[in-house]
C-alpha positions in Angstrom: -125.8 29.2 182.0 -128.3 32.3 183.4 -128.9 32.8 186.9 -131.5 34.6 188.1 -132.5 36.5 191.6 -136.0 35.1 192.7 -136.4 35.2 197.0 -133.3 36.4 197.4 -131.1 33.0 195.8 -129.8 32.4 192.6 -131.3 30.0 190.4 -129.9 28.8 187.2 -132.2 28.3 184.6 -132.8 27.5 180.8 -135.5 28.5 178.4 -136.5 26.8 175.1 -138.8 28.3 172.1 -140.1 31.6 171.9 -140.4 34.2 174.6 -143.4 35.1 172.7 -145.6 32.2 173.3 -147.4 31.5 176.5 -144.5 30.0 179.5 -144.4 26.8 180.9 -142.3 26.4 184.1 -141.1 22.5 184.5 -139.9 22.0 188.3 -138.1 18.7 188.7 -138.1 16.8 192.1 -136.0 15.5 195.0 -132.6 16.3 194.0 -132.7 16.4 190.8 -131.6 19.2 188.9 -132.6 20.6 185.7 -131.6 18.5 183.1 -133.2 15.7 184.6 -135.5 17.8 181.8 -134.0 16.3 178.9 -133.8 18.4 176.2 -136.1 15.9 173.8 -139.1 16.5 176.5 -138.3 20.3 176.6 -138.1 20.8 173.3 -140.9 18.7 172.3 -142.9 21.2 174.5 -141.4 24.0 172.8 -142.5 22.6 169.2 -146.1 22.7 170.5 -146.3 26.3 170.8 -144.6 26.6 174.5 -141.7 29.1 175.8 -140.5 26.4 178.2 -138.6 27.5 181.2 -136.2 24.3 183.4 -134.2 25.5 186.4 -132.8 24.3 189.6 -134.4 24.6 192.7 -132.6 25.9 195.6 -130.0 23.1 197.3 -129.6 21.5 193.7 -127.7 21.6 190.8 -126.1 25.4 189.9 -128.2 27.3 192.2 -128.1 28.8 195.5 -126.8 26.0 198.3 -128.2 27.0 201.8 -125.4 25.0 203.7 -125.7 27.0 207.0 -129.0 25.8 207.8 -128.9 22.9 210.4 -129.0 18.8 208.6 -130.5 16.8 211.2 -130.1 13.2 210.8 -132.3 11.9 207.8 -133.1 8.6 208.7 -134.3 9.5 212.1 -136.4 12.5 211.4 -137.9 10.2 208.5 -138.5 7.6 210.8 -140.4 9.7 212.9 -142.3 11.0 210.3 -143.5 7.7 209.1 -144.4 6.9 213.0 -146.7 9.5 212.7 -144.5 12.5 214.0 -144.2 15.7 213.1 -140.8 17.4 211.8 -139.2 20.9 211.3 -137.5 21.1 207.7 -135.4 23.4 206.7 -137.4 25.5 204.8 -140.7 24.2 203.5 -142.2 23.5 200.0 -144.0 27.4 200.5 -140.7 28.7 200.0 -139.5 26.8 197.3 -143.1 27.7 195.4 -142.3 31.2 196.3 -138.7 30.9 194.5 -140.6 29.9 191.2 -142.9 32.7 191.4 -139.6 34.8 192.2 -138.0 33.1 188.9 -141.2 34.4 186.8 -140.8 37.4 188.3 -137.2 38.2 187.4 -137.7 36.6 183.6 -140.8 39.6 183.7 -143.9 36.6 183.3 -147.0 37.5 184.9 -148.6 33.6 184.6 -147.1 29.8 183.7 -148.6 26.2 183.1 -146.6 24.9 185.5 -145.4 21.3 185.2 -143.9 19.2 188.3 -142.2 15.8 188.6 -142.4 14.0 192.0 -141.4 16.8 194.8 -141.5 19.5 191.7 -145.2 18.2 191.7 -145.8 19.8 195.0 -144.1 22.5 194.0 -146.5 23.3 191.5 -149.4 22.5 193.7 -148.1 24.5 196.6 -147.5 27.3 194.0 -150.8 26.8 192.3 -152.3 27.3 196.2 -150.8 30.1 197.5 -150.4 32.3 194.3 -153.1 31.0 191.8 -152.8 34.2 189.5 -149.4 32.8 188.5 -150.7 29.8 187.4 -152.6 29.2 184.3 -152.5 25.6 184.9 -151.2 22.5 186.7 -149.8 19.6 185.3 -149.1 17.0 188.4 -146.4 13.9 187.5 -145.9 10.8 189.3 -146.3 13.4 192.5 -148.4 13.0 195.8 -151.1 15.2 197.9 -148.4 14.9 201.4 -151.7 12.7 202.7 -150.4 10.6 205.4 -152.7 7.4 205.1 -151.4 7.0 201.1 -148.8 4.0 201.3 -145.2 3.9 201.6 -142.9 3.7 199.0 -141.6 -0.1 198.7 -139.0 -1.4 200.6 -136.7 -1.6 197.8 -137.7 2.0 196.8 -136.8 3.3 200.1 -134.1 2.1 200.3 -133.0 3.9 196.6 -134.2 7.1 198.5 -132.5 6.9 201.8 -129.1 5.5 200.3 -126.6 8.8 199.4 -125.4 9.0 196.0 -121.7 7.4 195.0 -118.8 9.4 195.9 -117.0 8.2 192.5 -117.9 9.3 188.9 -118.3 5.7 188.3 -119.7 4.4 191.1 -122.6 7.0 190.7 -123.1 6.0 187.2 -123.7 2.4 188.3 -125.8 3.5 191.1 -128.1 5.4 188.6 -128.8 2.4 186.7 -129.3 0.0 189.8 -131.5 2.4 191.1 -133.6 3.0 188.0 -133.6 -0.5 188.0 -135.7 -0.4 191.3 -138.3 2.4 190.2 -137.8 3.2 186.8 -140.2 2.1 184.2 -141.3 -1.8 183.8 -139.3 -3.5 181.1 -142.0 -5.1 179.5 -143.5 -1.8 178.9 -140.6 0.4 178.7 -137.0 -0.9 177.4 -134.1 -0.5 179.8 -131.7 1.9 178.1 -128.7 0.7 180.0 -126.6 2.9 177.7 -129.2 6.3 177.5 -128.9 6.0 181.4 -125.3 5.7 181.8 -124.7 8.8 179.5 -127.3 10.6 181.7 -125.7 9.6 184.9 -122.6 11.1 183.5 -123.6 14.2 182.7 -125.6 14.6 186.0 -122.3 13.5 187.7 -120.6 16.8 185.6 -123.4 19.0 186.2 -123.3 18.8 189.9 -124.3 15.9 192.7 -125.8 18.3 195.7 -126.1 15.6 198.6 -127.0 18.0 201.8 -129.0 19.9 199.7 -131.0 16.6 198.6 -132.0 15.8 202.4 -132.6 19.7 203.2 -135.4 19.0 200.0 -136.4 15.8 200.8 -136.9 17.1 205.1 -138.8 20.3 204.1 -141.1 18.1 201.8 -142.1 16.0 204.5 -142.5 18.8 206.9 -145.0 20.7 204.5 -147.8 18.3 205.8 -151.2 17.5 203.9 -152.2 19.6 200.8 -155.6 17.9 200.1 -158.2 20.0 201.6 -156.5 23.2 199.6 -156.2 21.3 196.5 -159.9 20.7 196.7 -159.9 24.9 196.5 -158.6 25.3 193.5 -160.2 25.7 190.0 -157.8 25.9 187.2 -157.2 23.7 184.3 -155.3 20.4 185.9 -153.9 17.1 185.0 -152.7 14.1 187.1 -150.3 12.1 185.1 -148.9 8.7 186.8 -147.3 5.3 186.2 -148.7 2.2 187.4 -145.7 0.8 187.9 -144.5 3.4 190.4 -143.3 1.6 193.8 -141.9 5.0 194.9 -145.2 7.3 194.9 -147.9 4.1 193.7 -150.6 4.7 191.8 -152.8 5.3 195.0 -150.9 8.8 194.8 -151.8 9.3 191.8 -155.5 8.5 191.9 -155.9 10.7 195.7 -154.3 13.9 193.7 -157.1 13.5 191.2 -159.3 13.1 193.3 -157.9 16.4 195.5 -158.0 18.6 192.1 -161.9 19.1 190.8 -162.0 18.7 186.9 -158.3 17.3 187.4 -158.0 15.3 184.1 -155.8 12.2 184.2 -152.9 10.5 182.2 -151.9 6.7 184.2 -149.5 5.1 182.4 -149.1 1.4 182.1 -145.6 0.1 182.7 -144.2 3.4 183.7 -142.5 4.3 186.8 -141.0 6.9 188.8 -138.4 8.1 186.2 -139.5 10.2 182.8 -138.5 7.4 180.5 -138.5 8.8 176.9 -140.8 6.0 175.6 -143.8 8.3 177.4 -142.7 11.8 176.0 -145.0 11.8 173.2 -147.7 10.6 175.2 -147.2 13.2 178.0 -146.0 16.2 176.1 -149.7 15.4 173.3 -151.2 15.6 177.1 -150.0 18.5 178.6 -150.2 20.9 175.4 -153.7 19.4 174.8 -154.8 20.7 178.4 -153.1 24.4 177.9 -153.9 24.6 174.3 -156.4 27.4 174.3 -155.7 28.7 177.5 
């Protein structure tokens, strides 16, 4: 697998479809590494007419682990966040946007639609902030604005995000489904692939389980405070797309980053959660190329 030097890491990365055709950089959340991309999604992007770049941030999956930076305890410092305090991460979302306008740089791409998932979504806003000439537009999943007053995840969703991941192949695997059971998609909307998600666990598993680097992500993400009033500042081609099922980031999120973006188009999904089941793929990938289509 490439690697690439952007802000002075290495980040792995894939492409898909022609170099020719105009880039799309997907940035996946909390975590979660690359090939939480599936191929299906990246490649049904890549049929519409897209050169489709998936990579891992920094602290996840093959690229660049920054272990010598202090891990304060997570469930304090997020407990004092959701008091109303104010943290130190690590590093903050600025830097990870800056590492996917490094990654552009280094694959010699001037501008992206760039596509975010949860924490990748404020990736894409941060970067679609502070360096809007890279950005030709912004597609915004199951993601928030960092807006304090928007409600917390569940109880039972909270408690999928503050549990560490399975030290045991297949202990993670049943982990995975458990936890999907918790915020993936609604059954009656969405089937639960018990086997698709065990075969994915496994190959995440493979591919690399990063669990300092997970808190270092999920501590900077809450220390990166309130994007709203420069959302409201931007004006490039945008959509909001979120599930109504989502007890992680609910639908409130969804509806207060619309409301951030102007002109931000929107995509809510009935039944669908905080997980890219592949029953929505046609709907999101028709959405997304629809937005960048003539841009």
């Amino acid at each position: 697998m490439p690697t690439a030097t952007a802000n002075e890491l290495q980040l792995a990365y894939e492409t898909f479809g022609q170099a020719s055709d105009p880039a799309m950089l997907l940035i996946m959340g909390l975590g979660g590494p690359m090939i939480m991309w599936e191929e299906e999604f990246c490649r049904g992007l890549a049929e519409r007419g897209f050169f489709v770049i998936r990579y891992d941030n920094r602290d996840c999956g093959r690229s660049t682990k920054l272990d010598a930076l202090a891990l304060p305890d997570l469930a304090t410092v997020a407990g004092e966040w959701m008091l109303g305090g104010e943290i130190e991460g690590p590093y903050r979302l600025s830097d990870m946007a800056a590492d996917a306008a490094g990654l552009l740089d280094a694959l010699g791409i001037e501008r992206a639609h760039a596509v975010g998932a949860s924490m990748g979504g404020m990736i894409a806003q941060t970067l679609a902030i502070e360096a809007p000439g890279r950005v030709a537009s912004l597609t915004s999943i199951m993601s928030s604005t960092g807006q304090r007053s928007l409600p917390d995840p569940s109880p039972e969703a909270m408690a999928v995000l503050m549990t560490p991941s399975a030290e045991v192949r297949e202990d993670f695997i049943e982990q995975h489904l458990a936890n999907n059971r918790v915020v993936g998609a609604d059954p009656d909307f969405f089937a639960f692939e018990k086997d698709r998600l065990r075969e994915r666990a496994g190959r995440l598993w493979d591919y690399g389980i990063e669990r300092e680097g997970t808190t270092r992500q999920m501590l900077s993400s809450l220390a990166s405070g309130d994007r709203t009033s420069e959302l409201g500042k931007l004006s490039l081609p945008a959509l909001v797309i979120h599930g109504e099922a989502d007890n992680l980031f609910s639908i409130e999120h969804g509806e207060a980053t619309v409301s951030a973006i102007p002109g931000a188009e929107r995509l809510f999904i009935k039944g669908f959660g905080h997980d890219m089941h592949p029953g929505a793929y046609p709907a999101i990938t028709d959405a997304i190329a629809a937005l960048c289509r003539d841009l």
